[in-house]
N, C-alpha and C positions, 0 to 999 in steps of 0.2 A: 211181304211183296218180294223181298230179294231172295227169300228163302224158296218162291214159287219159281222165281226166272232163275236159280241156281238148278234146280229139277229140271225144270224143260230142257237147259245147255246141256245135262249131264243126258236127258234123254233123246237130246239132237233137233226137236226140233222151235219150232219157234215159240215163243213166251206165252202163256195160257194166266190169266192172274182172273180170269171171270171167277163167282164164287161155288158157283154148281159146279166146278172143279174139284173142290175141296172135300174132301171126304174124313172118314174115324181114322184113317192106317195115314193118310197125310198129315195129321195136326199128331200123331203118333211120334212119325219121323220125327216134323220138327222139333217136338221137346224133347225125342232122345239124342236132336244134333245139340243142343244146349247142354245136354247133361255133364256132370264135371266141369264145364265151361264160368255156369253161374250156381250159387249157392238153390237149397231146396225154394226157400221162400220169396228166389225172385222167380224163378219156375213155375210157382203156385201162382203169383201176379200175374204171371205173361196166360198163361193158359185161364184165368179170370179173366180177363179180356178179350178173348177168343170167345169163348164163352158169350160174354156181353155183348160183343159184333154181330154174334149170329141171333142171338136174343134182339138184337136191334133189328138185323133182316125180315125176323120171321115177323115181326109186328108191323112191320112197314111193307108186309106182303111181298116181298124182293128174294124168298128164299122159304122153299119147303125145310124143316127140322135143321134142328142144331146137334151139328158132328162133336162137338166139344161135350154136348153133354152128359153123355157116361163115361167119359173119361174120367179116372181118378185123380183126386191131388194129390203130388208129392206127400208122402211122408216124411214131415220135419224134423230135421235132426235133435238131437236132444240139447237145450239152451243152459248150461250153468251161469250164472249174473259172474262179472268180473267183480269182485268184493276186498279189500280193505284190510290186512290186520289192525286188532286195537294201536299198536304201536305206530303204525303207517299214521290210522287215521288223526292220532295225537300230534303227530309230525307236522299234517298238514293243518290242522287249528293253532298250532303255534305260531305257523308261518306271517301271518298277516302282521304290517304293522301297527300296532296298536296308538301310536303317538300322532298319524294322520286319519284324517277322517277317512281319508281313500280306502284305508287299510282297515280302519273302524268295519265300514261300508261291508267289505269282502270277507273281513269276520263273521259278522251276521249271518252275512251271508250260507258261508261254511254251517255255520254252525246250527242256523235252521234247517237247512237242509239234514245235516245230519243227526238232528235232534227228533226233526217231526217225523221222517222218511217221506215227505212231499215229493210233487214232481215239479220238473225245472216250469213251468207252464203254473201250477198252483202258488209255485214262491212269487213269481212274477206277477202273480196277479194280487198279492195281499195289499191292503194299505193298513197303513196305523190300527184303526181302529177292529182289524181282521184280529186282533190279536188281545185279551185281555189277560192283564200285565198281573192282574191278582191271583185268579185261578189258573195261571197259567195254561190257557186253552186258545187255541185256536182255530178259528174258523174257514175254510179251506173251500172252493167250489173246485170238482175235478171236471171229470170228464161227464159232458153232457151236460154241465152246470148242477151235476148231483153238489149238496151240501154236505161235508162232514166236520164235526168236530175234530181233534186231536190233540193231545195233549204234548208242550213244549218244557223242555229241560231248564234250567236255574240257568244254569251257563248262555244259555241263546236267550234268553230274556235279559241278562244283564248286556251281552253282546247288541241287542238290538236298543236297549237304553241307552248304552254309549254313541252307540252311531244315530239316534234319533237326536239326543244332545248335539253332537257335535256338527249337526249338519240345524238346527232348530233355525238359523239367520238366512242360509238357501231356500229351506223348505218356503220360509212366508213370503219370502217376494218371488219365486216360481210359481206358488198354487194359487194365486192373488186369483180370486174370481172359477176357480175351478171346482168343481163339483167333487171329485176324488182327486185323495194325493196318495198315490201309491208310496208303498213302505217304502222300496230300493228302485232309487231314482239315478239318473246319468247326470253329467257334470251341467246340462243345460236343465236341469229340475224335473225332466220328464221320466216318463215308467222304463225301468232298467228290461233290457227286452230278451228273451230265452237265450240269445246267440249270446250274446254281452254274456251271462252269468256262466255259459257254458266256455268261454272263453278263458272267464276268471276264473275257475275251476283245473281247467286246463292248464294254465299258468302257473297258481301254485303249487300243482302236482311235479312237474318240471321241475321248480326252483327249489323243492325238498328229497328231488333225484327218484321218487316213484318208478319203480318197474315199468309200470302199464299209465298208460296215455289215459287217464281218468274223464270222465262225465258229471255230470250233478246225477243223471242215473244211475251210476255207478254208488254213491251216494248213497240213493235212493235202497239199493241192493245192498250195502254193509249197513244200513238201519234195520234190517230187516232181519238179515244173517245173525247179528250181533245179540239182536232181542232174544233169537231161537237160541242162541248160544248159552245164553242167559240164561234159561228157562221158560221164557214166555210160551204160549201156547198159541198154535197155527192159528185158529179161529181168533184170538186177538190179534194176532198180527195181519190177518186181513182187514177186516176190522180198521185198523191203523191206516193201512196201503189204500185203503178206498177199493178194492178189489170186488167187483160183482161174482165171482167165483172161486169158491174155495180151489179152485185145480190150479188155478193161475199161482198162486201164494206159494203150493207145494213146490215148487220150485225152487226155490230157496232151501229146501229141505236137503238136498245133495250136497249142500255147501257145506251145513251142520252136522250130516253123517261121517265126516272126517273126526268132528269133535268126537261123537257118540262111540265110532268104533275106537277111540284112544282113550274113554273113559271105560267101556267094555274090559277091552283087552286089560287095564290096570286094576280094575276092580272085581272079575268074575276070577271063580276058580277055577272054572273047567277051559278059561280061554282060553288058556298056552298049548 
C-alpha cells in the first residue's frame, strides 16, 4: 500500500491502491526497490505473498490473473551452517557446572544436542522414556511428526543419568497425575521450551568467549560437519539429520572441503 501512494506522489497525482492497478512491470519495481534493502529470502516471502493475495482475488472473483505469477524467485544465496571447531566445542561441554543440578540439566543438555545432531524442537520434545539407556538409541519425532531413530554417544547418556538423578525428588511431586514427563524440565517441573534451551545455549557460548553468537542449530551443524570430518558418509548423515532430501545434507559438505583440500594438498604429489 505505501509503496502504491509513493508511485502516484512521484507521478503527481492522487493515490490509486484499487488492484486492477497492479500490473507484472509494478510488482517488478517493488521488489527491485527492496533489493539490497533485505536479504534474498525475505524477498522470496514478500513476493510469496503477493502471489497468494492475488491467488485469493482470482477465487473470490475480485480480480482477472495473477501479475506475480511468472515472476521469478530470488535466487538464494549460498548458506554455509556457522559450525564449531572440535576444541571450541570441547570448551563449551566443559563449561556447565556439574555439582548443581542446574548445571547437570544444561550439560545434558549440550551434550544431546551435540551427540544426536537433533533439533532444538526434537530435544524439547523427548521425555525419559524417548531414550533407551541400553542400546543407546533414541527415539526422536521431527518435522511433521515423522519418527526417527538415532543413535546417542556414552558421554550424553551418562550426562542425562546424572541430571535424571539428581533432579529424581522434583520430577515426582511435578508429574504427580500427568500423562508425560518430559526429559528437560524448568525449575516449576514443566517441559523446558525451545527459547529456554536456545537461551542456555546462548549463554554458555559467551561465558567460554566463543567467536560467534551460537544456537542449538549451530549445534545441530558442528554434528554433522564433524561426522563428515570423520569419515562418515553423506547418505548416513542424512539419515541422522532426519533430512527428506539428500540436497539439503550437501550443504554441510563446503564446511568439509576445507579439510579435504588440506589433506589433498599434504598427501598428492602433483598438488604443489
Amino acid at each position: 500500500m505505501e509503496f502504491l501512494k509513493e508511485k502516484e506522489k512521484e507521478g503527481g497525482g492522487a493515490p490509486s491502491t484499487g488492484v486492477e492497478s497492479i500490473d507484472f512491470r509494478l510488482i517488478r519495481e517493488f521488489l527491485g526497490r527492496l533489493f539490497g534493502k533485505y536479504r534474498r529470502t525475505t524477498l522470496s516471502r514478500k513476493l510469496s505473498a503477493v502471489r497468494s493475495f492475488f491467488t485469493f482475488l482470482e477465487k473470490k472473483g475480485l480480480r482477472k490473473g495473477n501479475p506475480a505469477a511468472d515472476i521469478s524467485t530470488p535466487r538464494q544465496e549460498k548458506y554455509i551452517p556457522n559450525t564449531l571447531p572440535v576444541d571450541e566445542m570441547f570448551r563449551l561441554l566443559d563449561r556447565p557446572d556439574r555439582e548443581k543440578p542446574l548445571g547437570l540439566r544444561d550439560l545434558a543438555i549440550l551434550e544431546v544436542l551435540y551427540s544426536c545432531g537433533i533439533r532444538v524442537s526434537e530435544l524439547a520434545g523427548l521425555n525419559p522414556d524417548s531414550i533407551d539407556f541400553e542400546e543407546r538409541l533414541v527415539k526422536v519425532f521431527g518435522k511433521g511428526g515423522k519418527e526417527r531413530i538415532v543413535p546417542i554417544g556414552k558421554e550424553a547418556i551418562h550426562a542425562v543419568k546424572a541430571y535424571l538423578e539428581s533432579t529424581a525428588g522434583i520430577r515426582r511431586k511435578a508429574q504427580a497425575g500427568r500423562e508425560t514427563q518430559p526429559l528437560f524440565v524448568n525449575f516449576r517441573g514443566g517441559r523446558l521450551s525451545t527459547r529456554s534451551i536456545g537461551k542456555i545455549v546462548k549463554k554458555y557460548g559467551k561465558e567460554v568467549g566463543l567467536m560467534t553468537d551460537i544456537s542449538p542449530h549451530d549445534l545441530r551443524h558442528t554434528f554433522a560437519t564433524h561426522l563428515l570430518d570423520g569419515g562418515a558418509d553423506l547418505r548416513s548423515v542424512q539419515e541422522l539429520l532426519g533430512h527428506a532430501s539428500l540436497s539439503t545434507t550437501q550443504k554441510y559438505t563446503h564446511v568439509s572441503l576445507d579439510r579435504l583440500m588440506e589433506v589433498y594438498d599434504k598427501a598428492h604429489p602433483r598438488s604443489k
